[in-house]
PLY file of the C-alpha trace (Angstrom):
ply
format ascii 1.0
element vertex 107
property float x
property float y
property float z
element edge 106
property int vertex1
property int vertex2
end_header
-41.46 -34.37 -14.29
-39.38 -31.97 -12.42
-35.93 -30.75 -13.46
-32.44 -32.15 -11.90
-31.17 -29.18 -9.65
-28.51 -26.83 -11.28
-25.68 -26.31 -9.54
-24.24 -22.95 -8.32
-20.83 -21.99 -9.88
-18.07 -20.15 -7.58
-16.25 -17.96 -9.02
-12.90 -18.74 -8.94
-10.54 -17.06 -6.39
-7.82 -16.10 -9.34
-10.03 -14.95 -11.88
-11.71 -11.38 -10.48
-13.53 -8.84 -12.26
-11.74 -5.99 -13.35
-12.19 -2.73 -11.55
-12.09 -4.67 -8.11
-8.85 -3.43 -6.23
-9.82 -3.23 -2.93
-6.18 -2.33 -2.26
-5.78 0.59 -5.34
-8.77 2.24 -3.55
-7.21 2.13 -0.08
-4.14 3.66 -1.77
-6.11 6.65 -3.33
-8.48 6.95 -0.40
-6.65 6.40 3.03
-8.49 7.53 5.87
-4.68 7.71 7.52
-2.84 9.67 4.78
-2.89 12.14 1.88
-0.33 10.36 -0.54
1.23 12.56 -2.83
0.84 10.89 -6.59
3.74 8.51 -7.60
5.13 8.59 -4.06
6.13 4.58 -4.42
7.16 4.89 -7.57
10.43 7.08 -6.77
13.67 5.61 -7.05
15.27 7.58 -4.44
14.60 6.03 -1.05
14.67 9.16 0.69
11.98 10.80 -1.25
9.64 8.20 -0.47
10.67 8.55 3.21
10.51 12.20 3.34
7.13 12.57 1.42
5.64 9.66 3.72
6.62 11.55 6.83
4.96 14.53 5.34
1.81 12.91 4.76
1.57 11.57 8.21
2.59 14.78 9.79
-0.29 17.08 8.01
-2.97 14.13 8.34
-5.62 14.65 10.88
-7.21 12.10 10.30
-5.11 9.12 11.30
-5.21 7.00 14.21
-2.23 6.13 15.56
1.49 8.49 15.49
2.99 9.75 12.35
5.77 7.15 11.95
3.62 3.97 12.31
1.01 5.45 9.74
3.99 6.17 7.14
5.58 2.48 8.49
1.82 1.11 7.90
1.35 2.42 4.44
4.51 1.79 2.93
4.44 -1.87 4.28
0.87 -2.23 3.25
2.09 -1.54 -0.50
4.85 -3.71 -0.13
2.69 -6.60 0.75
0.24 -6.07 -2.10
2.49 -5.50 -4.55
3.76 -9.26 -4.56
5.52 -10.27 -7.29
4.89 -8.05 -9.93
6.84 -5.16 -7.80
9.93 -5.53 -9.32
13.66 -6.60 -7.50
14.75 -2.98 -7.95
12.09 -1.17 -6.75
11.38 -3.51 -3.72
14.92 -2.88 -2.82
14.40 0.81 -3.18
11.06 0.78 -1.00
13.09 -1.76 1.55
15.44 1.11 1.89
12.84 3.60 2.35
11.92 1.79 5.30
15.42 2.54 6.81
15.40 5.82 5.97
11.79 6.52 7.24
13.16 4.73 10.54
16.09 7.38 10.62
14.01 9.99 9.67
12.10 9.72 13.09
15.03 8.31 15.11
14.35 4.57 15.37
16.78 3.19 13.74
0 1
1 2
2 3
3 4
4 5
5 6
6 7
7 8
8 9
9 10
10 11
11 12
12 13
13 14
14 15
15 16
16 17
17 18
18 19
19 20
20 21
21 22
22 23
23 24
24 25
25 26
26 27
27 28
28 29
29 30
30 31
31 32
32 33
33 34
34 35
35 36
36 37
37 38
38 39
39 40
40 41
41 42
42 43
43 44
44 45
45 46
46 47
47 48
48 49
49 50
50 51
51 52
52 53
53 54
54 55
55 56
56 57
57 58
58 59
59 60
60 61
61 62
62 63
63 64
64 65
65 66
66 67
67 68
68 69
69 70
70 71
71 72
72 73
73 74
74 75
75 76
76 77
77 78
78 79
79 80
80 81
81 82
82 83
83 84
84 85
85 86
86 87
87 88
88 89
89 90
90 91
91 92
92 93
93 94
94 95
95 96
96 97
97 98
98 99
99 100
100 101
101 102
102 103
103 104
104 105
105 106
């Protein structure tokens, strides 16, 4: 007699192991920029600008100009963050775009 095939289980999209944050490690280990620690966790929007524009400006190792690596990385943890960035600290990183758009004269 032979035995009924088992099936395979998926896992499920929501459920992940922990320790897999493909996004932290990006974060911690940009090949763009050098973050210094905390940097998105300021609540002054010009501190985050300034210290991303620093970053991009001492990195040799990114690939495109300083503002669109700052732009890049403060928009990629926007994006991640989703909804358990809170209201006041998205607003604060929304005006950190501005200023980082001042900062290099695009605004």
């Amino acid at each position: 007699m032979t035995k009924p095939a088992q099936r395979r289980r998926r896992p499920s999209k929501t459920s992940r192991p922990a320790g897999r944050r493909w996004s932290r490690a990006v974060m911690e280990r940009s090949d763009a920029l050098d973050l210094d620690r905390g940097v998105f966790t300021k609540r002054d929007p010009r501190a985050i600008a300034l210290s991303l524009r620093r970053s991009a400006e001492r990195s040799r190792r990114r690939k495109a100009e300083p503002y669109r690596s700052a732009m890049s990385m403060l928009t990629f943890y926007l994006n991640r963050a989703g909804k358990k960035l809170p209201a006041t600290q998205r607003r604060v990183l929304e005006r950190a775009k501005d200023e980082l758009r001042r900062l290099y004269g695009r605004a």
